[in-house]
C-alpha positions in Angstrom: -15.9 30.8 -16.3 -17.9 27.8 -14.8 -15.8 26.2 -12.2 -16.3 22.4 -11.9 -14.6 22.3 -8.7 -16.7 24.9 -6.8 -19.4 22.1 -8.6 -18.3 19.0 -7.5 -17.3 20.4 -3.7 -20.8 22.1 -3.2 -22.5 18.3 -4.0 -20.6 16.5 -2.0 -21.2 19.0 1.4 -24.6 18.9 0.5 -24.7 15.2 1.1 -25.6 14.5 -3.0 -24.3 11.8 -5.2 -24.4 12.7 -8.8 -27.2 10.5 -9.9 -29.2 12.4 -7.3 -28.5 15.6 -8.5 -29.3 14.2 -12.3 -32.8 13.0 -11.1 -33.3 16.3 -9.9 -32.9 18.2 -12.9 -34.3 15.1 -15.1 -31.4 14.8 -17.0 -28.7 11.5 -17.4 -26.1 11.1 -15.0 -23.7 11.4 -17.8 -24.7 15.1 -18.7 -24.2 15.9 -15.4 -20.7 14.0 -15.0 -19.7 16.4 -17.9 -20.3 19.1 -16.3 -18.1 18.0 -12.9 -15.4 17.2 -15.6 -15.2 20.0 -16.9 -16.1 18.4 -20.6 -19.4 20.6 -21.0 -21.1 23.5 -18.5 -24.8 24.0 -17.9 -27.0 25.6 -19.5 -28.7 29.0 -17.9 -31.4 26.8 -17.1 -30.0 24.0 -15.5 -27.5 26.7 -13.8 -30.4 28.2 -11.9 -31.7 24.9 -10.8 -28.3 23.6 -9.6 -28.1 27.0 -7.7 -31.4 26.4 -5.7 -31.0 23.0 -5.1 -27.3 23.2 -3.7 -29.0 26.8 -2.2 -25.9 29.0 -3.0 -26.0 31.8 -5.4 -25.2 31.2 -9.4 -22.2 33.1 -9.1 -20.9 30.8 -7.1 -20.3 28.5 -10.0 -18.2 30.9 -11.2 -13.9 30.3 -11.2 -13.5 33.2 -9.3 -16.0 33.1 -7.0 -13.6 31.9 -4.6 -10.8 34.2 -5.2 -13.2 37.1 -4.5 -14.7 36.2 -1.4 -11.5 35.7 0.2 -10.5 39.0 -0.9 -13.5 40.4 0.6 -12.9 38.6 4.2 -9.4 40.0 4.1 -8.4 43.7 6.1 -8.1 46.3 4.2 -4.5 46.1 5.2 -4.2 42.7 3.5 -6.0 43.4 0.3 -3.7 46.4 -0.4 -1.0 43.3 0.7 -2.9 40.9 -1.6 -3.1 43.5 -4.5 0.1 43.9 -4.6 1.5 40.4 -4.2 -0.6 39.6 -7.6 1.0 42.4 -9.4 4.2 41.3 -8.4 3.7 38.2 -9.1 2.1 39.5 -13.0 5.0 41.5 -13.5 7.3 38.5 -12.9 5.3 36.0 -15.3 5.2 38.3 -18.2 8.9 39.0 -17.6 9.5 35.2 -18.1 7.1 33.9 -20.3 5.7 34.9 -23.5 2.0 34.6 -23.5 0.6 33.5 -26.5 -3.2 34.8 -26.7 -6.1 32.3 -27.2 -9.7 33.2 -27.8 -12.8 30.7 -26.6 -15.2 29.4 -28.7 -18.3 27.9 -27.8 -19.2 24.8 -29.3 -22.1 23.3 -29.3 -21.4 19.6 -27.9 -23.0 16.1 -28.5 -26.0 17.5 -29.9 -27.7 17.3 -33.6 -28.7 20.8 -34.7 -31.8 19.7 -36.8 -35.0 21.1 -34.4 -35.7 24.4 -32.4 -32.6 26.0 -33.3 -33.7 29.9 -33.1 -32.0 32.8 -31.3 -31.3 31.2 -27.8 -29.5 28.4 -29.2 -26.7 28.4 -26.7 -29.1 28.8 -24.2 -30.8 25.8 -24.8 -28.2 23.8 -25.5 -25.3 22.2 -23.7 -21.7 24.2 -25.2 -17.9 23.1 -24.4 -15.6 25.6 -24.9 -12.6 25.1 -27.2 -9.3 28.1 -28.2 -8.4 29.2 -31.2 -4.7 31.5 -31.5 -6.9 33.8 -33.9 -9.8 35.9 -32.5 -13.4 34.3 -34.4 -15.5 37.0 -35.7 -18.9 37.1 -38.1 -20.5 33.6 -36.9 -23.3 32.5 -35.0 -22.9 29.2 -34.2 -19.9 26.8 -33.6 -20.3 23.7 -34.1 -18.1 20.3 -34.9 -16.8 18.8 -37.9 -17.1 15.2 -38.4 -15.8 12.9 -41.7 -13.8 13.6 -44.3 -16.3 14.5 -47.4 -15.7 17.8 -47.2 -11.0 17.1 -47.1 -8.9 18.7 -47.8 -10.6 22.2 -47.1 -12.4 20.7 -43.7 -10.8 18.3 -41.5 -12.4 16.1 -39.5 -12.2 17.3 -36.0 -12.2 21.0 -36.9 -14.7 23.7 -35.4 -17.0 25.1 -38.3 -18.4 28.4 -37.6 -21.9 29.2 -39.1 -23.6 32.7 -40.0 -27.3 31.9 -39.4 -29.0 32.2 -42.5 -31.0 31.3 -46.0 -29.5 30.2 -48.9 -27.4 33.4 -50.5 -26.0 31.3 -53.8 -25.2 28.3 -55.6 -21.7 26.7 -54.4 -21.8 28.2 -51.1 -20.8 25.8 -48.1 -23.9 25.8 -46.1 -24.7 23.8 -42.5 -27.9 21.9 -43.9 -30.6 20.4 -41.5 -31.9 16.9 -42.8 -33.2 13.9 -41.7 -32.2 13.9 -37.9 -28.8 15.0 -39.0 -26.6 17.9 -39.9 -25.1 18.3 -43.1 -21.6 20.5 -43.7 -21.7 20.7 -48.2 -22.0 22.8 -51.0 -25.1 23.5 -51.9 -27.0 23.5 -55.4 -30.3 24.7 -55.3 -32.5 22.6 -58.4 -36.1 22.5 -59.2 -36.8 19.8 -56.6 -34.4 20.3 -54.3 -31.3 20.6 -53.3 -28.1 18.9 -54.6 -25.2 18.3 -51.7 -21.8 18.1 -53.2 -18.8 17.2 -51.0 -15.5 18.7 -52.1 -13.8 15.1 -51.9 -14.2 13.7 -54.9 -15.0 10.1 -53.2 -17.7 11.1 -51.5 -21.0 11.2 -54.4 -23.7 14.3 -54.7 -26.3 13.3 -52.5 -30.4 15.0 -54.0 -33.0 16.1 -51.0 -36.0 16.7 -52.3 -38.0 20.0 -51.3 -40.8 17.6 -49.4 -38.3 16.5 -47.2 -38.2 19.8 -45.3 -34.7 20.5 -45.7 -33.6 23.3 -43.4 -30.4 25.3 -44.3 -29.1 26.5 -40.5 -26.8 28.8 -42.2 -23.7 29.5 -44.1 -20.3 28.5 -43.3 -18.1 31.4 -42.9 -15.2 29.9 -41.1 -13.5 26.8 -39.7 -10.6 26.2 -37.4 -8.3 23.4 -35.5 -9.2 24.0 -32.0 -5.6 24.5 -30.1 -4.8 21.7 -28.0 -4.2 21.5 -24.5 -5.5 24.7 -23.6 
């Protein structure tokens, strides 16, 4: 897991202020605050470049990065000390607590998914990782849910997890490309184009003509309420 702290501690020995470090990789400073945060993590590409400009390896981004090189620069009389002191110290937390499982998601954050959007998606693109209490299986991206056209089924605020692919049928929820924006509807394929329908009945059918270069991004197969403070 990408450790913000190992991050922020690394800049600030190096003598680097976060605008600095933003120039340097010619994105804003606010991308790069999200990352020290812990709101977003690099990408692979910007992960290499913070490596060679801080000159440490990429692992040490990692969380336990830390927690292993100590190990390493103990005796091998205190590892065998260390070992056991975290098993005893497992042993006693599952004794008193009952740990309820969560599984991350990656979500793709503060980012339209209209152009480029191809195999290396999440390595192209900034991700925030979110928990669900029920393991996700069968999508390909995950991405937000904004509004309330598509309430009750999809709430605003709700992950939506989407099987890259064509249009299979008519009715079908589908993640729909348009216009600079993304479009979570059902989807009615006509003569001329496509017909959007939201499933609240306040919001009307919306027509995108063929010409405009619709682009479906892929079907919706699931949806969840990310768990909160996780």
């Amino acid at each position: 897991m990408f450790s913000k702290k190992n991050l922020k501690t690394k800049r600030i020995s190096k003598g680097f202020s976060q605008t600095e470090i933003a120039d340097l990789l010619n994105i804003n400073r606010s991308s790069y605050n999200s990352w020290e945060s812990g709101r977003a993590k690099p990408n692979q590409k910007n992960l290499v470049a913070l490596a060679e400009i801080l000159d440490v390896e990429v692992s040490y981004f990692e969380s336990e990065y830390n927690i292993v090189n100590n190990y390493l620069q103990l005796s091998p009389d205190n590892q065998i000390k260390a070992e056991e002191y975290v098993e005893e110290l497992l042993l006693s937390q599952q004794s008193s607590t009952k740990v309820t499982p969560l599984f991350s998601v990656q979500v793709l954050s503060d980012i339209q998914l209209s152009a480029g959007l191809g195999e290396s998606l999440f390595d192209e693109y900034e991700t925030e990782t979110v928990y669900s209490d029920e393991e996700q299986l069968g999508y390909d991206i995950a991405t937000w849910i904004s509004g309330k056209s598509m309430e009750p089924i999809y709430q605003d605020g709700e992950v939506a997890l989407i099987r890259s692919s064509g249009f299979d049928y008519d009715g079908a929820v589908y993640a729909l490309s348009w216009n600079d924006s993304v479009f979570i509807k059902k989807l009615y394929r006509e003569k001329e184009g496509f017909r959007m329908v939201s499933l609240n009945d306040k919001y009307p059918d919306k027509f995108i003509p063929y010409e405009d270069e619709p682009r479906i991004v892929g079907k919706v197969v699931g949806h969840f309420m990310p768990v909160i403070g996780s």
